[in-house]
Every structure is written in structure tokens, then in C-alpha cells.
C-alpha positions as CSV (number, residue, x, y, z in Angstrom):
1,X,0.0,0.0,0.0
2,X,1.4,3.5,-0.4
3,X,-0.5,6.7,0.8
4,X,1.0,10.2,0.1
5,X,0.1,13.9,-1.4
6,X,3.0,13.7,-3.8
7,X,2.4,11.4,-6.8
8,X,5.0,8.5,-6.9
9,X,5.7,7.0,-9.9
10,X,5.5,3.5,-10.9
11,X,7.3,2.5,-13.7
12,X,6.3,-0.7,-15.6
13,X,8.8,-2.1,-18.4
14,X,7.4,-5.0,-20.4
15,X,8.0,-5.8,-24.6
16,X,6.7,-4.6,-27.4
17,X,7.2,-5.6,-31.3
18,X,10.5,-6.6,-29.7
19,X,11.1,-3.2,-27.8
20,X,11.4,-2.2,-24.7
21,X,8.6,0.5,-24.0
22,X,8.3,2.1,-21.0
23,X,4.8,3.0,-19.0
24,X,4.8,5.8,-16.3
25,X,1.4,6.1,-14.0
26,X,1.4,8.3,-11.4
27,X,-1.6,8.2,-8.6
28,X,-2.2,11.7,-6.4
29,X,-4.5,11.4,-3.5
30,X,-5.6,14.8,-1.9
31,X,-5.9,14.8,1.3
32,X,-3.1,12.4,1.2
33,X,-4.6,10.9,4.3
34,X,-8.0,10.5,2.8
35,X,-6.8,7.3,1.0
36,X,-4.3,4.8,-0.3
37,X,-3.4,3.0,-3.6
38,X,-1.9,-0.1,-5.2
39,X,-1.0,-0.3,-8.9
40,X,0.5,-3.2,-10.8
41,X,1.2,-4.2,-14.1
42,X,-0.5,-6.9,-16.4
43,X,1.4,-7.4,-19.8
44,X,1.5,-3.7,-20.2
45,X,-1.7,-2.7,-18.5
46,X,-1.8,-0.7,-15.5
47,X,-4.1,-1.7,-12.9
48,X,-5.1,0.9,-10.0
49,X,-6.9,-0.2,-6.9
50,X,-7.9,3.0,-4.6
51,X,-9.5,3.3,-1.1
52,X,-10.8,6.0,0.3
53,X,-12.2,7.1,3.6
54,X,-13.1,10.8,4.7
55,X,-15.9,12.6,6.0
56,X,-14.9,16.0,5.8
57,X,-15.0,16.9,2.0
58,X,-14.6,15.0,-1.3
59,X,-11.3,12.7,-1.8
60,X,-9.4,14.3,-5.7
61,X,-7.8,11.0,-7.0
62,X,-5.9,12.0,-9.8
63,X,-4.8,9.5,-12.5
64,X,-1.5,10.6,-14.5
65,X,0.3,9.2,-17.5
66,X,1.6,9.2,-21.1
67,X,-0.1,9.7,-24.0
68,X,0.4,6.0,-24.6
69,X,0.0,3.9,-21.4
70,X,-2.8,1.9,-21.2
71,X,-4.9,1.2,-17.8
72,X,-6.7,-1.9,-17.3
73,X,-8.6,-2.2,-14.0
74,X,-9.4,0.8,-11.9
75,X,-10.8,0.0,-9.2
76,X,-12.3,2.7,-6.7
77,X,-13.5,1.6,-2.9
78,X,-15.4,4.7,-1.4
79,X,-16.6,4.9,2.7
80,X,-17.7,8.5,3.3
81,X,-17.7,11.4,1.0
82,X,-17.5,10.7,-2.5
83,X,-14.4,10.7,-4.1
84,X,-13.5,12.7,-7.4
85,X,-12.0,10.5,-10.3
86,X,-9.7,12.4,-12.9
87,X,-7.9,10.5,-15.4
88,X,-5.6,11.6,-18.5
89,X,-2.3,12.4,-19.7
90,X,0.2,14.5,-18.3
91,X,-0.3,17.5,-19.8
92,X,-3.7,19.1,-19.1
93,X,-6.9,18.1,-21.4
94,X,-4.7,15.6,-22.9
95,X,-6.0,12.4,-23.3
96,X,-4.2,8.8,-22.5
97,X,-4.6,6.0,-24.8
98,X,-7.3,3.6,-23.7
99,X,-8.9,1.9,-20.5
100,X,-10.3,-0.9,-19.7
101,X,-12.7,-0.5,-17.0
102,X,-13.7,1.8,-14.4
103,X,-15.6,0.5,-11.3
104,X,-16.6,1.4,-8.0
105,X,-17.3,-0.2,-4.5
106,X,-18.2,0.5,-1.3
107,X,-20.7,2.8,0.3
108,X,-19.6,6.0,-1.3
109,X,-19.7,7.5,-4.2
110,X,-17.0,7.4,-6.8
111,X,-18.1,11.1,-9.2
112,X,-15.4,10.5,-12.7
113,X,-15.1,14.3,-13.2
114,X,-12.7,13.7,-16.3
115,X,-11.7,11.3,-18.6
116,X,-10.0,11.9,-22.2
117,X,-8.5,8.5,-24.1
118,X,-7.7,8.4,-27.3
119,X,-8.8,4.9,-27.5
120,X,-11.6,2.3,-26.6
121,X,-12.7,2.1,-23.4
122,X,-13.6,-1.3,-22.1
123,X,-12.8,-4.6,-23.6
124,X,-14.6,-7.5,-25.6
125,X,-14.0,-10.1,-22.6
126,X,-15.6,-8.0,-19.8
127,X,-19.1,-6.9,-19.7
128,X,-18.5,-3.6,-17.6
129,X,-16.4,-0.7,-19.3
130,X,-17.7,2.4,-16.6
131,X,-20.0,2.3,-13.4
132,X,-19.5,4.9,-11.7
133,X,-21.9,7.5,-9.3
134,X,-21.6,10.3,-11.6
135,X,-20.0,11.3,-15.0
136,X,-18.7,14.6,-15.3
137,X,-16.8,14.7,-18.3
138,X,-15.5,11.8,-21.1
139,X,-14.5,12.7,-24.7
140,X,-13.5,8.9,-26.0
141,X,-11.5,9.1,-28.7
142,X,-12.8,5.4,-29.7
143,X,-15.4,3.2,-28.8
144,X,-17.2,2.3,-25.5
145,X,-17.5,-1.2,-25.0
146,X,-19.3,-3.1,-22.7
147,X,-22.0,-1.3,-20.4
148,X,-21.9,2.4,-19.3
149,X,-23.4,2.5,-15.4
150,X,-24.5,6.2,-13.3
151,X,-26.5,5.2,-10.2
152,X,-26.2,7.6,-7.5
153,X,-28.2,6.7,-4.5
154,X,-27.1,9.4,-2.2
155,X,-27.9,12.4,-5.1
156,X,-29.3,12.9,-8.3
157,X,-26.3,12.0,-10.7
158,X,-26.1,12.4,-14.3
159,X,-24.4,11.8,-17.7
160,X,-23.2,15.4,-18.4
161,X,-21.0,15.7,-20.9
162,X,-19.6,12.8,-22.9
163,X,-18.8,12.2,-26.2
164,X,-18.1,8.9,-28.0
165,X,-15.9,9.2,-31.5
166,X,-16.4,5.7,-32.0
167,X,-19.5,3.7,-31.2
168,X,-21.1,2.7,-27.7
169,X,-21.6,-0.9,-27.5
170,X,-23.3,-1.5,-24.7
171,X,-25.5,-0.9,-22.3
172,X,-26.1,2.3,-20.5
173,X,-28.2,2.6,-17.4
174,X,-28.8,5.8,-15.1
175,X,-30.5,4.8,-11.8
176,X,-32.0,8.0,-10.0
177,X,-30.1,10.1,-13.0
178,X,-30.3,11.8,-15.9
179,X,-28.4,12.2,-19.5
180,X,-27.4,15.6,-19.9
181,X,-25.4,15.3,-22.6
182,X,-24.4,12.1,-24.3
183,X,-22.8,12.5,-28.5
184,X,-21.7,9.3,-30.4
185,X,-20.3,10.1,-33.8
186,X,-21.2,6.2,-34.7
187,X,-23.9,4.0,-33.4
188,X,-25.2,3.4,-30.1
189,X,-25.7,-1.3,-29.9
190,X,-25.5,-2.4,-33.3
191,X,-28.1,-4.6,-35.9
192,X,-27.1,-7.7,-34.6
193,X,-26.3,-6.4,-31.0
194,X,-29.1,-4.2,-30.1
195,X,-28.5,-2.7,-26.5
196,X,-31.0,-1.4,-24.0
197,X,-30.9,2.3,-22.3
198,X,-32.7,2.6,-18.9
199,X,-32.9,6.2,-17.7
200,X,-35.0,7.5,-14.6
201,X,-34.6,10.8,-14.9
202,X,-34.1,13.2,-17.7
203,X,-32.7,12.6,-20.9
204,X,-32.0,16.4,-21.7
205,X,-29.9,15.6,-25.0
206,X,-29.1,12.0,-26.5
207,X,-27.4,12.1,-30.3
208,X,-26.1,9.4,-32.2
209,X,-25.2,8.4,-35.4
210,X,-27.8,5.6,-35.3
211,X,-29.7,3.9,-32.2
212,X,-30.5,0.3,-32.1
213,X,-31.6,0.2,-28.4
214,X,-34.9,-0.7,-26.4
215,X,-35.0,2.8,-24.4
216,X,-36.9,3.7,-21.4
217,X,-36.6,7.1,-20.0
218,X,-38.1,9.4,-17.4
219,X,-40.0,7.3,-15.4
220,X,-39.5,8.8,-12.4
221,X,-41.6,12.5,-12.7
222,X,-40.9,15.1,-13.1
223,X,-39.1,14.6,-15.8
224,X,-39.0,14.6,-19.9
225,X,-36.9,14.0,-23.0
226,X,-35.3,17.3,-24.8
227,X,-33.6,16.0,-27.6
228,X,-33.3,12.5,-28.9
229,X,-31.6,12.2,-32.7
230,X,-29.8,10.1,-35.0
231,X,-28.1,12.2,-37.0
232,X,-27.5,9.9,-40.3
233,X,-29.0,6.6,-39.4
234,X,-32.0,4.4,-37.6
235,X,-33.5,4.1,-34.9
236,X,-34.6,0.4,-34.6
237,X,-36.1,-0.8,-31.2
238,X,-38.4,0.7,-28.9
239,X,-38.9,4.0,-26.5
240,X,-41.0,4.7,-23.5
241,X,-41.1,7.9,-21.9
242,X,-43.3,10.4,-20.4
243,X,-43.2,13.3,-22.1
244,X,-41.3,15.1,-24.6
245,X,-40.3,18.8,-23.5
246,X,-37.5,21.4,-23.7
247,X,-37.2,20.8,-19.8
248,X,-36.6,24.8,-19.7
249,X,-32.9,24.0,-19.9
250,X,-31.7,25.6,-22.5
251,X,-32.3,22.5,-24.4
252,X,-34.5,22.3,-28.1
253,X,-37.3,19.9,-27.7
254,X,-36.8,17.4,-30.5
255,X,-37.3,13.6,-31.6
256,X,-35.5,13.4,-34.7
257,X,-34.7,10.7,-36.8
258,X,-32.7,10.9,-40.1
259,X,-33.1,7.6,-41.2
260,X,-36.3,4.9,-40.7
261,X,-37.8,5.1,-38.0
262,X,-38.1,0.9,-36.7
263,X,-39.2,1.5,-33.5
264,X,-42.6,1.6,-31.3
265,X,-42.4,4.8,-29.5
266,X,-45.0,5.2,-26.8
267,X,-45.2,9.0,-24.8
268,X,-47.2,8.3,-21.6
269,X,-48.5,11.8,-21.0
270,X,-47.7,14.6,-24.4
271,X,-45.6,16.0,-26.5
272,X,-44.8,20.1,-25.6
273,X,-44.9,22.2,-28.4
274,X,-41.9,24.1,-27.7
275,X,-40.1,24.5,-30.4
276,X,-41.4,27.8,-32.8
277,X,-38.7,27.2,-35.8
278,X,-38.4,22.7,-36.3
279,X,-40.7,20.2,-35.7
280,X,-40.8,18.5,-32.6
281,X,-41.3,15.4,-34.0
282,X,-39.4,14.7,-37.4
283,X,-38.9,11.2,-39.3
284,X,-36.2,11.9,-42.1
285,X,-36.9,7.8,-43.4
286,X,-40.0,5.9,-43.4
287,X,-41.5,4.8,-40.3
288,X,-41.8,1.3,-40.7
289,X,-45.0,-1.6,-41.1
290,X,-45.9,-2.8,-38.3
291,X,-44.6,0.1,-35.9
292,X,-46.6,2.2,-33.7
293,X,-46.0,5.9,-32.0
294,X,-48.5,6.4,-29.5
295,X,-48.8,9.3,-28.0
296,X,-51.4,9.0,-24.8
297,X,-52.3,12.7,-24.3
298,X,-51.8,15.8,-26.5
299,X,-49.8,16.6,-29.3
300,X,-49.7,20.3,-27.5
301,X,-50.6,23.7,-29.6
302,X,-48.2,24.3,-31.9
303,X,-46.4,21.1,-32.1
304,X,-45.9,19.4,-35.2
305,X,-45.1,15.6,-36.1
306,X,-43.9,16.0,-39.9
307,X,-42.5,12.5,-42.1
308,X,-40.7,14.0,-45.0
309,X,-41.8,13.9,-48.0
310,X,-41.2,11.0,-50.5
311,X,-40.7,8.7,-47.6
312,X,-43.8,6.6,-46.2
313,X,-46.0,6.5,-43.6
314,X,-46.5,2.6,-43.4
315,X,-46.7,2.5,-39.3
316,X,-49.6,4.1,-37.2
317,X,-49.2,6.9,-35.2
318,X,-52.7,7.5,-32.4
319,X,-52.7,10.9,-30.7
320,X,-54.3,11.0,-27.4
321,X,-54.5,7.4,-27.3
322,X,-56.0,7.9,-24.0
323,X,-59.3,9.7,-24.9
324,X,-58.7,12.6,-22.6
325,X,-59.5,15.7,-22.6
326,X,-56.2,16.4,-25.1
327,X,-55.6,17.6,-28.6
């Protein structure tokens, strides 16, 4: 075990292509007697096992290292406040090349305030890539893969600002938490891997290339969908939320879908009409045989549910499926 404010090194030598590389990790604690630290070294991977335990105000762990090392495991056990994760390269905002997993333990919470890679986090042969309490900030410069957990049961967590250049290829579940902001440049699950997206609170802004997921959101009221996209492909599964609103967040209300829409979307309560210049509701494809979007109250004043032209209307759409007193 070793517990101290100023970052010792651990230097890790291993073989590669027949050369010797060299990987340099350095783990900071602060308070330095909030916590302590192993790391060790698996074929080149850095594994780092933290433990923290302090009641006065939240544990910074920060995670330091070349652009190229690699981490495999790291492994956070929290008792008492929650402890701040940061992770990257040396130099500020830069990222390091790829990790493995991130998971957390005990009682506390474990908040990953910011992680750059330039590579893949997660690996085929595991099925977690990040659990964590909340996530601050991730710009992947790969792919996710394997699932993406937020459950904070002390406070409302969230998803806040993460970005994916890759694809996200698994699945991604926030228990008493939102999505605030999550981008992927590729898909989110795949045709022959479809994924599933459980979501209790908000989903304030959820963009991807294309979206083959079964996707249940704001379940727990109040709460509401801003803006869920793809911005070249599908969307092929299902969604079930409550109602689809700009959440006064700064946010534009929007379900938009450039490609076909394959999926039985079903809006529990009504769709806002809060957006004076785009539709709210906007199928670039052709929304698919067999397919349903059921909306169970209003399609409020002003809103508008447009399929573009030359495309098809082969699935059935029932506003205010619940004979209310809607429009």
C-alpha cells in the first residue's frame, strides 16, 4: 500500500514488437490521508486499486500518465464522501490511450469528473467498461465497450458531458439520474447487438449516429426527454417515456430521426410544443409496417409531427390514445 500527497511513480517495463517500451502512471490522493493506492502491471496494463475514507470533503484521486499507457482495471472503494476521479495524460486536457474499465465499490460514491482517451474504453472479454456515481466529463477518442453505469443513490447523478468518437456498444443505465449530454459520432448497440438504455430521470440531449436500443426514460416524474436524434442513421427498437419537453434548460425539444424510424415509441403523457422554428417530431426515413408511436395525451398547440416527404407512412401513429381531454 502506499499513501502520500506527492504522486510516486510506478514504472512498468514490459515488450513490445521486440522493444522495450516504457509505461509511467502516477496516482495523487488529496488529502493524502483520505486514502491509499496499489497499482500493478498486467502485460503492459496498469491496474489501479484506490481506497478512500473521509468525511470532511470530497477525496481528488488523480490519474497521470503518457499519451500511450494503457490502464486496465481501476478499481475505486469509497466509505464516506465521494471521491473525485480524474484521469488523463500528463499535460492538461490531454488524453491517454485507452482503459479498460472503471468500477466502483463500497458505500460512497465514486463522481469520474474527467476522462480523455484516445482509444476504446472497455474490452470485448468484460461486460463492464464504466460504473461509476456520476459522470462529469468523457471525450472517447474510440469506442465504449461493454456497459456504461450512473447510479447515485445518495444524489441525483447524471451523464453530463460525454462524447463517443467511435461507437457505444453497450449498455447504458442511469438509476436516480439523468443524461445531460451524451454524443456518439457512430452507433449506439449495433443490428445484430441491439443494447437497451434505462434512464429515470431526464434525458435532456441524446445524439447518435444511429440507435438500435430498447429505451426507457423518465420514469421517475418530473421529468422529460429534450432532444433524442440520430443524425445519419435508424433508430430500430423501442422507447417509453413520459413526455417530450425542452425541460426549460436551455435544451430544443426534438425527436428526430434521419433515417427509418423501426421502433414503437410510446409518450405516456404529451408532447410540448416548444419549439417555434423545427418540428418537434421529425422522421427523415420511413417509419416502418408494423410500428406504432402512441402518444397517450396531447400533441400540445403548436407542435408538429412531420414525415418527409417522399418517404412513407407505413406504421400508425394515435394521438391521445387515451381519450382525454387532449388535442
Amino acid at each position: 500500500m502506499m499513501s502520500c500527497r506527492q504522486a510516486l511513480a510506478y514504472l512498468a517495463v514490459f515488450t513490445v514488437t521486440g522493444q522495450v517500451a516504457r509505461a509511467v502512471v502516477t496516482v495523487d490522493i488529496d488529502p493524502p490521508q483520505a486514502g491509499s493506492y496499489t497499482t500493478q502491471n498486467f502485460s503492459g496494463k496498469i491496474r489501479v486499486e484506490i481506497t478512500t475514507n473521509w468525511s470532511s470533503t470530497p477525496v481528488k484521486v488523480y490519474i497521470r500518465g503518457a499519451s500511450t499507457d494503457m490502464l486496465q482495471d481501476v478499481v475505486v472503494n469509497v466509505t464516506g464522501n465521494p471521491a473525485e476521479l480524474s484521469i488523463r495524460a500528463n499535460a492538461a486536457n490531454f488524453p491517454i490511450a485507452s482503459v479498460d474499465r472503471i468500477l466502483k465499490f463500497g458505500s460512497g460514491e465514486t463522481w469520474l469528473t474527467e476522462l480523455p482517451t484516445s482509444g476504446d474504453v472497455g474490452r470485448a472479454t468484460t461486460d463492464d467498461a464504466i460504473d461509476v456515481s456520476r459522470l462529469v466529463f468523457a471525450s472517447i477518442g474510440g469506442s465504449v465497450i461493454g456497459n456504461t453505469s450512473v447510479n447515485s443513490p445518495n444524489t441525483i447523478g447524471s451523464i453530463s458531458n460525454m462524447t463517443v468518437a467511435g461507437n457505444m456498444l453497450g449498455n447504458i443505465t442511469a438509476t436516480n439520474s439523468s443524461i445531460s449530454g451524451l454524443t456518439v459520432s457512430g452507433s449506439i448497440g449495433s443490428v445484430s447487438n441491439p443494447v437497451t438504455i434505462a434512464v429515470s430521470k431526464n434525458i435532456d440531449s441524446l445524439i447518435a449516429g444511429s440507435i438500435y436500443a430498447d429505451v426507457t426514460a423518465n420514469t421517475s416524474p418530473p421529468a422529460s426527454i429534450g432532444t433524442f436524434r440520430t443524425t445519419s442513421g435508424d433508430f430500430v427498437g423501442s422507447l417509453t417515456a413520459r413526455i417530450l419537453n425542452d425541460n426549460g434548460a436551455g435544451v430544443d425539444q426534438r425527436f428526430w430521426i434521419a433515417g427509418n424510424l423501426n421502433a414503437d415509441v410510446d409518450i405516456l403523457d404529451l408532447v410540448k410544443g416548444d419549439n417555434p422554428s423545427e418540428p418537434e417530431i421529425k422522421i427523415g426515413g420511413n417509419f416502418s409496417q408494423g410500428r406504432t408511436f402512441r402518444i397517450a395525451n396531447s400533441l400540445n398547440s403548436g407542435a408538429v409531427l412531420n414525415i418527409e416527404t417522399g418517404t412513407g407512412l407505413d406504421g400508425q401513429v394515435i394521438i391521445n390514445g387515451n381519450n382525454g381531454a387532449g388535442t
